[in-house]
Structures are given as structure tokens and as C-alpha cells.
N, CA and C atoms as a LAMMPS dump frame, in Angstrom:
ITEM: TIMESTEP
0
ITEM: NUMBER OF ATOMS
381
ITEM: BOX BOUNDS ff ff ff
-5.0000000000000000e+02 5.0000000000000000e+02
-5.0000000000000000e+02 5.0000000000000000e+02
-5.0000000000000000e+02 5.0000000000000000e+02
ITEM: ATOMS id mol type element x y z
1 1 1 N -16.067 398.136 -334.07
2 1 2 C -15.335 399.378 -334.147
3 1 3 C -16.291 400.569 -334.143
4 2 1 N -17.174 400.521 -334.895
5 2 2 C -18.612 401.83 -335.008
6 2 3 C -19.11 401.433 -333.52
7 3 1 N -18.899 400.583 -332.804
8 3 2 C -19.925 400.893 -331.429
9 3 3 C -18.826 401.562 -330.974
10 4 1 N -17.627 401.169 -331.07
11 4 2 C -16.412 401.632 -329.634
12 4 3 C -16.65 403.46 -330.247
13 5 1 N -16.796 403.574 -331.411
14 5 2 C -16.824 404.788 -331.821
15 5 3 C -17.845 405.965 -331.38
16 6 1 N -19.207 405.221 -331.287
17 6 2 C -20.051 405.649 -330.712
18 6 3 C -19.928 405.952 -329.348
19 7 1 N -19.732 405.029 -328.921
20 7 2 C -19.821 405.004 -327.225
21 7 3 C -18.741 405.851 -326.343
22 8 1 N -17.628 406.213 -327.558
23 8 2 C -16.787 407.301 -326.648
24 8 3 C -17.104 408.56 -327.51
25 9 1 N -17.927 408.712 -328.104
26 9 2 C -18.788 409.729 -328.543
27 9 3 C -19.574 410.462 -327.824
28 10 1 N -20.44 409.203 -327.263
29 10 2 C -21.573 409.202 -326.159
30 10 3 C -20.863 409.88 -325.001
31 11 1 N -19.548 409.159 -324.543
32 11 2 C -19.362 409.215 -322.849
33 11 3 C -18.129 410.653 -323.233
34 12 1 N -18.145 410.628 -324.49
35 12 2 C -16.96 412.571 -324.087
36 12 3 C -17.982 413.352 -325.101
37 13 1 N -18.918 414.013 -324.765
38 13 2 C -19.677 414.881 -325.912
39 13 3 C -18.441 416.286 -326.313
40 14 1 N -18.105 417.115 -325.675
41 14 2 C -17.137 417.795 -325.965
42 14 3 C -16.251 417.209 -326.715
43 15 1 N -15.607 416.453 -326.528
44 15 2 C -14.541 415.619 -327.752
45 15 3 C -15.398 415.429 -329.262
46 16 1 N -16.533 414.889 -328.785
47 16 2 C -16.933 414.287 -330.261
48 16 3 C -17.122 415.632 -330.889
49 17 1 N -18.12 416.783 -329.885
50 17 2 C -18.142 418.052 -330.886
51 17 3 C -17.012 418.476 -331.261
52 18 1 N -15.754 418.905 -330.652
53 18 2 C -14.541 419.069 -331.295
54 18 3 C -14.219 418.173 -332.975
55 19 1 N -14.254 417.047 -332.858
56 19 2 C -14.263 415.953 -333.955
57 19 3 C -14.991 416.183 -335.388
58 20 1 N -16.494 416.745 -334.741
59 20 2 C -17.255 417.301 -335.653
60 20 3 C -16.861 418.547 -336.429
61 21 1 N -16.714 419.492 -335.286
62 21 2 C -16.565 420.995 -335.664
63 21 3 C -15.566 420.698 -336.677
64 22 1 N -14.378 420.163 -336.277
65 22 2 C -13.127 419.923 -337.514
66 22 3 C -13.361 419.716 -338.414
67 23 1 N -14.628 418.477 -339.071
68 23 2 C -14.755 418.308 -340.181
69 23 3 C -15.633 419.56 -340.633
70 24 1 N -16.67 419.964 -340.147
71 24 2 C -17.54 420.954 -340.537
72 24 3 C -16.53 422.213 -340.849
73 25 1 N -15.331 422.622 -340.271
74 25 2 C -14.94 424.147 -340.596
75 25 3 C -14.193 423.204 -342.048
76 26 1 N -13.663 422.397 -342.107
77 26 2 C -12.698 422.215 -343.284
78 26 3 C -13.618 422.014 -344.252
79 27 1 N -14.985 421.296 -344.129
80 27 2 C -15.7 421.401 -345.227
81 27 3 C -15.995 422.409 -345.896
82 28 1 N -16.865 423.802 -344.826
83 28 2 C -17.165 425.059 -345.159
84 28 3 C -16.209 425.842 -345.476
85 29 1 N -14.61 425.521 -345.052
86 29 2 C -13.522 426.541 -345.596
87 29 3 C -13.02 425.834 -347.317
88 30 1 N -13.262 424.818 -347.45
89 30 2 C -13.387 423.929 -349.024
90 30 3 C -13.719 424.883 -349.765
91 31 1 N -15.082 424.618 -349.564
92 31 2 C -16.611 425.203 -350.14
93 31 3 C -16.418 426.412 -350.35
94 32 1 N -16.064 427.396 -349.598
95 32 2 C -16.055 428.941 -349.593
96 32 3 C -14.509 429.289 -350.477
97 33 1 N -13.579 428.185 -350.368
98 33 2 C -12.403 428.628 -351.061
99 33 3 C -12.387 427.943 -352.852
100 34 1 N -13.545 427.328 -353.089
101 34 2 C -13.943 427.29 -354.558
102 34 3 C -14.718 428.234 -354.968
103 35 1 N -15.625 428.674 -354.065
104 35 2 C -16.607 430.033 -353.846
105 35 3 C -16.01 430.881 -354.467
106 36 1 N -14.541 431.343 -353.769
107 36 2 C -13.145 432.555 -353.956
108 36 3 C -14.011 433.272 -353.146
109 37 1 N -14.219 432.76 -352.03
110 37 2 C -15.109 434.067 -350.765
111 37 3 C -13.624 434.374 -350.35
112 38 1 N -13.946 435.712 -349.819
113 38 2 C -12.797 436.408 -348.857
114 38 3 C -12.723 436.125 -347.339
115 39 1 N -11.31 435.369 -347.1
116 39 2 C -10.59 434.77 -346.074
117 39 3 C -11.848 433.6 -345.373
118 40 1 N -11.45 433.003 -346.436
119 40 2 C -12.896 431.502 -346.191
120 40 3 C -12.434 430.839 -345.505
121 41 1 N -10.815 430.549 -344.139
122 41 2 C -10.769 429.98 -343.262
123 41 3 C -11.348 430.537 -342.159
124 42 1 N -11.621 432.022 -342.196
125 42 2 C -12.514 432.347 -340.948
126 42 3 C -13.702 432.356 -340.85
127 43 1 N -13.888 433.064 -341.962
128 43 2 C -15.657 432.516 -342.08
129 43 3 C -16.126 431.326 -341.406
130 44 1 N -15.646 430.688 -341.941
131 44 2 C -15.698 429.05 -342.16
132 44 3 C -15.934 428.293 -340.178
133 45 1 N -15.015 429.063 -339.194
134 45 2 C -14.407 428.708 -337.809
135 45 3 C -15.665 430.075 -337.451
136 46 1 N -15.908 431.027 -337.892
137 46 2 C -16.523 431.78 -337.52
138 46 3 C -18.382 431.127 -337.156
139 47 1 N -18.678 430.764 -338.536
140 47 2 C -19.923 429.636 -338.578
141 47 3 C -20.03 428.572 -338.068
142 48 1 N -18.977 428.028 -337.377
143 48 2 C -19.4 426.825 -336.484
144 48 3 C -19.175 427.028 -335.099
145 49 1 N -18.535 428.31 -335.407
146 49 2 C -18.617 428.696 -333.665
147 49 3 C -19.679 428.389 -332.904
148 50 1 N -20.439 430.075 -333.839
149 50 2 C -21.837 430.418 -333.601
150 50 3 C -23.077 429.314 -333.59
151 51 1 N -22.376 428.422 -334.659
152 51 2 C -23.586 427.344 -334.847
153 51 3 C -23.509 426.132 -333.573
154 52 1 N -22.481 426.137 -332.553
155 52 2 C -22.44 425.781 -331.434
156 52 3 C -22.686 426.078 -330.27
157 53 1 N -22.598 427.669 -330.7
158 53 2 C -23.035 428.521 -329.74
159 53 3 C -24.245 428.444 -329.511
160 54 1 N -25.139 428.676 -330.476
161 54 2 C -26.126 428.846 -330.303
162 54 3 C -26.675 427.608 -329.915
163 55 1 N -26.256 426.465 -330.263
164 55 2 C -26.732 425.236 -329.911
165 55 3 C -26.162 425.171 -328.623
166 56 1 N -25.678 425.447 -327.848
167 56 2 C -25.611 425.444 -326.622
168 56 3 C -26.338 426.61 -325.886
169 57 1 N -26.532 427.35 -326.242
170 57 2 C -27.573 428.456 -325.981
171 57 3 C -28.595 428.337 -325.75
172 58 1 N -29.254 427.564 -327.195
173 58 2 C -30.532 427.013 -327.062
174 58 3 C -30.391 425.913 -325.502
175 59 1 N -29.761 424.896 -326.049
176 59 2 C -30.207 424.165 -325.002
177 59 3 C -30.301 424.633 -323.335
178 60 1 N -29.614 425.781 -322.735
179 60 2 C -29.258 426.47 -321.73
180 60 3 C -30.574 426.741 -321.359
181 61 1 N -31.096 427.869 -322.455
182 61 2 C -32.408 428.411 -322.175
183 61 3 C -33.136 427.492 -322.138
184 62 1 N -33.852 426.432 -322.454
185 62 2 C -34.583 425.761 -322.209
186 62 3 C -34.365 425.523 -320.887
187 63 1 N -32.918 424.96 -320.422
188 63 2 C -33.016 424.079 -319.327
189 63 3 C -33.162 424.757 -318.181
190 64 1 N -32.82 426.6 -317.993
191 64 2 C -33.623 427.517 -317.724
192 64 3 C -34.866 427.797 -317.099
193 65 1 N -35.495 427.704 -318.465
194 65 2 C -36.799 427.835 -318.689
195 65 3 C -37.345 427.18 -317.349
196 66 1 N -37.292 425.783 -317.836
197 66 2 C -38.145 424.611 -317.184
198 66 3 C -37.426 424.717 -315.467
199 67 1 N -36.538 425.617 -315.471
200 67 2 C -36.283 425.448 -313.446
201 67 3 C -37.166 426.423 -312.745
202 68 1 N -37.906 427.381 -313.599
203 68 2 C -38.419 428.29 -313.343
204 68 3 C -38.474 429.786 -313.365
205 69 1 N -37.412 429.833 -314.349
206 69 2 C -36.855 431.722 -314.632
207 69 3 C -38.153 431.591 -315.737
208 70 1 N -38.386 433.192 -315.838
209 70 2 C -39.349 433.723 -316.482
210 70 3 C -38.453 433.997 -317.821
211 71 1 N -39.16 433.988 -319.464
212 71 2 C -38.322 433.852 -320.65
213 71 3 C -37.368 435.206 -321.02
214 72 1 N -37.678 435.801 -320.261
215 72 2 C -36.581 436.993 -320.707
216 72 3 C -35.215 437.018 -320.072
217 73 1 N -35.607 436.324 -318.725
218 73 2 C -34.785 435.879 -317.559
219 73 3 C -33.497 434.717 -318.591
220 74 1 N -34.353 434.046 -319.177
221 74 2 C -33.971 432.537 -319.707
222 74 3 C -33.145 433.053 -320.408
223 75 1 N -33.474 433.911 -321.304
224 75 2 C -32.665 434.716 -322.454
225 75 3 C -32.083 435.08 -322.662
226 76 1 N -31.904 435.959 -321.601
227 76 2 C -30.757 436.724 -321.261
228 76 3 C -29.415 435.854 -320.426
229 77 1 N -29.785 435.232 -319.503
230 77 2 C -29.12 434.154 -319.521
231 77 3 C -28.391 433.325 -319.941
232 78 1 N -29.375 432.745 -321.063
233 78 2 C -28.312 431.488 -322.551
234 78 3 C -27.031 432.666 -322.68
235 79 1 N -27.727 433.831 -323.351
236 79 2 C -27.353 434.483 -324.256
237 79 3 C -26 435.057 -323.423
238 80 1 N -25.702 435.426 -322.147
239 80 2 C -24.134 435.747 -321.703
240 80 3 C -23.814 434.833 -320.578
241 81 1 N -24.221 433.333 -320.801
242 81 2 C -23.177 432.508 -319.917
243 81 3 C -23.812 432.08 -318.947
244 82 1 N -24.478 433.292 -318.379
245 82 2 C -25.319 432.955 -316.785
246 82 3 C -25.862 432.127 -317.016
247 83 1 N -25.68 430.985 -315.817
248 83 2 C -26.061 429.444 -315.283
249 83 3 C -26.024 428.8 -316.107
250 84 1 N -24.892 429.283 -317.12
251 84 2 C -24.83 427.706 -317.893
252 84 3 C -23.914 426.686 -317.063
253 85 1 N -24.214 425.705 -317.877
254 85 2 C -23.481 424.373 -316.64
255 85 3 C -21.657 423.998 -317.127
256 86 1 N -20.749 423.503 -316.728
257 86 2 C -19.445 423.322 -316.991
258 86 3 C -19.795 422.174 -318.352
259 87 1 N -20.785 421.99 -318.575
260 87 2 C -20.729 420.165 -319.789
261 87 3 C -20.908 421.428 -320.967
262 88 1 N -21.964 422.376 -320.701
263 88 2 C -22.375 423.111 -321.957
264 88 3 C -21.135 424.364 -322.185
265 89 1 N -20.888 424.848 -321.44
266 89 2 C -19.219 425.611 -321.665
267 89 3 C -18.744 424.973 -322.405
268 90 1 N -17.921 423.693 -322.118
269 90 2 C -16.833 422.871 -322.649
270 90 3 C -17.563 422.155 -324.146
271 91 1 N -18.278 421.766 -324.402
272 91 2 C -19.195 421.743 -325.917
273 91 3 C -19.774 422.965 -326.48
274 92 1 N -19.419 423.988 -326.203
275 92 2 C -19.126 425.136 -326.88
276 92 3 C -17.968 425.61 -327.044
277 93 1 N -16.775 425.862 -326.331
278 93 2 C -15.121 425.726 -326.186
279 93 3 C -14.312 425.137 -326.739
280 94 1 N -15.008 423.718 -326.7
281 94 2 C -14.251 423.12 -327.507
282 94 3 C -13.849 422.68 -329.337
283 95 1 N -15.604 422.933 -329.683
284 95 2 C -15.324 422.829 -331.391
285 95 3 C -14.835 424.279 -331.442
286 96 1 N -15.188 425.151 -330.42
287 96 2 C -14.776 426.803 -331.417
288 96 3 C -12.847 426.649 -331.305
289 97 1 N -13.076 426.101 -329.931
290 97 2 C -10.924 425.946 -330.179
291 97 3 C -10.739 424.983 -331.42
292 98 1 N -11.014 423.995 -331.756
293 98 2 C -10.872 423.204 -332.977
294 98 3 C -11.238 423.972 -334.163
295 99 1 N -12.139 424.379 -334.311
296 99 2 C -12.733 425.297 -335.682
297 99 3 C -11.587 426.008 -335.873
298 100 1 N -11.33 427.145 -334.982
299 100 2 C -10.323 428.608 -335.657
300 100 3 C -8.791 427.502 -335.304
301 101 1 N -8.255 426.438 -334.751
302 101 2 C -7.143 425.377 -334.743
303 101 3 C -6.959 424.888 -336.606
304 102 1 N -8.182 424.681 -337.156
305 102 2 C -7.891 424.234 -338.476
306 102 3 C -8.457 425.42 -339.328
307 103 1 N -9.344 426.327 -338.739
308 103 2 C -8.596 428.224 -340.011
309 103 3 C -7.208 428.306 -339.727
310 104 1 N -6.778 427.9 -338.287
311 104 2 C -4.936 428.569 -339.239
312 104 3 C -4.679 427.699 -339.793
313 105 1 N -4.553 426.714 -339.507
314 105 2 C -3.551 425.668 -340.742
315 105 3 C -4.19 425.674 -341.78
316 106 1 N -5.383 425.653 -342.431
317 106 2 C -6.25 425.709 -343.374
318 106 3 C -5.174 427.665 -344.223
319 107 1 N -5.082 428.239 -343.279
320 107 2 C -4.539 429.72 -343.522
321 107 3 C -3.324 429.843 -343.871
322 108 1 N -2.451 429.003 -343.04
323 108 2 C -0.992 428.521 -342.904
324 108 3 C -0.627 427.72 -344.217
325 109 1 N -1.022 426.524 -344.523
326 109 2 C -0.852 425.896 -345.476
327 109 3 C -1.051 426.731 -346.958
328 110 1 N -1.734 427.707 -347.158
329 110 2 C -2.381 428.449 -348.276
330 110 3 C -1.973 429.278 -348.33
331 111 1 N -1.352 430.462 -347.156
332 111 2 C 0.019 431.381 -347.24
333 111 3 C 0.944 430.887 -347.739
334 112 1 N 1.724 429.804 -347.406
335 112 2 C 3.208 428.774 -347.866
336 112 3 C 2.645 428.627 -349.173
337 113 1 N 1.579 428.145 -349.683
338 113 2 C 1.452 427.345 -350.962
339 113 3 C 1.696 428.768 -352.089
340 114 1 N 1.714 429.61 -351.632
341 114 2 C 1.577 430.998 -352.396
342 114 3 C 2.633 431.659 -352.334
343 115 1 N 3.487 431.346 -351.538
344 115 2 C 4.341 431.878 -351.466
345 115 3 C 5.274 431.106 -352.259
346 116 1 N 5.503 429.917 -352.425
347 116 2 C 6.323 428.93 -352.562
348 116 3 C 5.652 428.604 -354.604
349 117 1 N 5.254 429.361 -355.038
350 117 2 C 4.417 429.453 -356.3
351 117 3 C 5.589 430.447 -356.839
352 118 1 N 6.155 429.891 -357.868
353 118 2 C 7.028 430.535 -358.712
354 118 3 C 6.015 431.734 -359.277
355 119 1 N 6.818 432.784 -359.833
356 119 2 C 6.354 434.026 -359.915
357 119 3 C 6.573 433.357 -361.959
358 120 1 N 5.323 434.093 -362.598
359 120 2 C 5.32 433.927 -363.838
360 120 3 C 6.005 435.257 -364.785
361 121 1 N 6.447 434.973 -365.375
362 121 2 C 6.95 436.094 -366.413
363 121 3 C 5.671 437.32 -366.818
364 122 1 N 5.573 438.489 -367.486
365 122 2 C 4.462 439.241 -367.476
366 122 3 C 4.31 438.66 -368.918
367 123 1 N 3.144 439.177 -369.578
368 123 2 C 2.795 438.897 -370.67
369 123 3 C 2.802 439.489 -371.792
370 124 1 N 2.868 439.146 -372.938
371 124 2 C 3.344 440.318 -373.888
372 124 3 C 2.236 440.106 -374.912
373 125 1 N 1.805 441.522 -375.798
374 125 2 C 0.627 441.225 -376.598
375 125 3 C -0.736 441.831 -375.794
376 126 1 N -1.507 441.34 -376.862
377 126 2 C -2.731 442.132 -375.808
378 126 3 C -3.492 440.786 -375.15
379 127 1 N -2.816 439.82 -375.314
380 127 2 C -3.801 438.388 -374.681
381 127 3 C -2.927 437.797 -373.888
């Protein structure tokens, strides 16, 4: 079962990053909502965007690099899209659609839960 797991890991990289990103935003939106950070489902889809982004970025520029653009060339490049390839688009596309897919429900579920929270009486006394 861990090889079949692997191996369609291996042969859809976009899927598996999607797979990943999911667990990574729900972890970091956890984490940030024990924190009591402000609106920690975006944050949360916001940081794995970027952290894909850039990992596809990086890898761009390199692969860049080595065809023969000069590093500013390379750079500029990663950095807005130019000559990236359709594999590195779609493993960047795809965890960021999954990431901000589980900030709303992560958002959704936690609006309802608050809403659906009986309202308490006020308090009387000074405590």
C-alpha cells in the first residue's frame, strides 16, 4: 500500500503537492488558531502558497540558469512566470487552489460554530 502510495505520488507531482499543501495549511491554520492570530485560515493558505511558489521559482531559475540566460535574466523570469514549464505552473496552482479550498472551510466551519454558540447571559458583580 506505501509503494502504490508512493508511486502515484511520483507519477502525479501536482496531486501529491495538492495532498501536501492540505495538510500543511490545516496544520498552520491549527497552530495559528491556538496562537488567537488574526484570520489564521489565511495566513495559514497564504504561507503555503508562497512556500510553493517560491519552490517553484527556485527551481525555474535554476533550470534557467543552466540553458543559458544570464542571472538577472533567470530572475526575473522565475519571478513573473516567463518560461516556466506547464509541470511547474500546475505544482504551484495546485496546492495554492487546495490551501485557500481548506481556509474557507477551515473559515466556514468556525463562522457556523460561532454563530450556532448560544449567547451567554451578561454578568453581574464585579467578577
Amino acid at each position: 500500500m506505501l509503494g502504490t502510495l508512493v508511486a502515484f505520488m511520483v507519477a502525479n507531482p501536482a496531486m501529491s503537492h495538492a495532498l501536501t499543501a492540505t495538510l500543511e495549511t490545516a496544520g498552520l491554520a491549527a497552530a495559528l488558531i491556538l496562537l488567537r492570530s488574526p484570520r489564521p485560515e489565511g495566513i495559514a493558505a497564504l504561507v503555503v502558497s508562497t512556500y510553493y511558489y517560491g519552490r517553484e521559482a527556485g527551481q525555474r531559475e535554476h533550470d534557467i540558469k543552466h540553458a543559458g540566460w544570464d542571472a538577472v535574466q533567470a530572475h526575473l523570469g522565475a519571478e513573473f512566470l516567463y518560461g516556466w514549464s506547464l509541470p511547474n505552473l500546475q505544482q504551484w496552482v495546485a496546492p495554492t487552489c487546495a490551501a485557500w479550498v481548506v481556509a474557507g472551510t477551515i473559515y466556514l466551519i468556525r463562522s457556523r460554530m460561532a454563530r450556532a454558540a448560544p449567547l451567554q447571559p451578561p454578568r453581574r458583580g464585579r467578577f
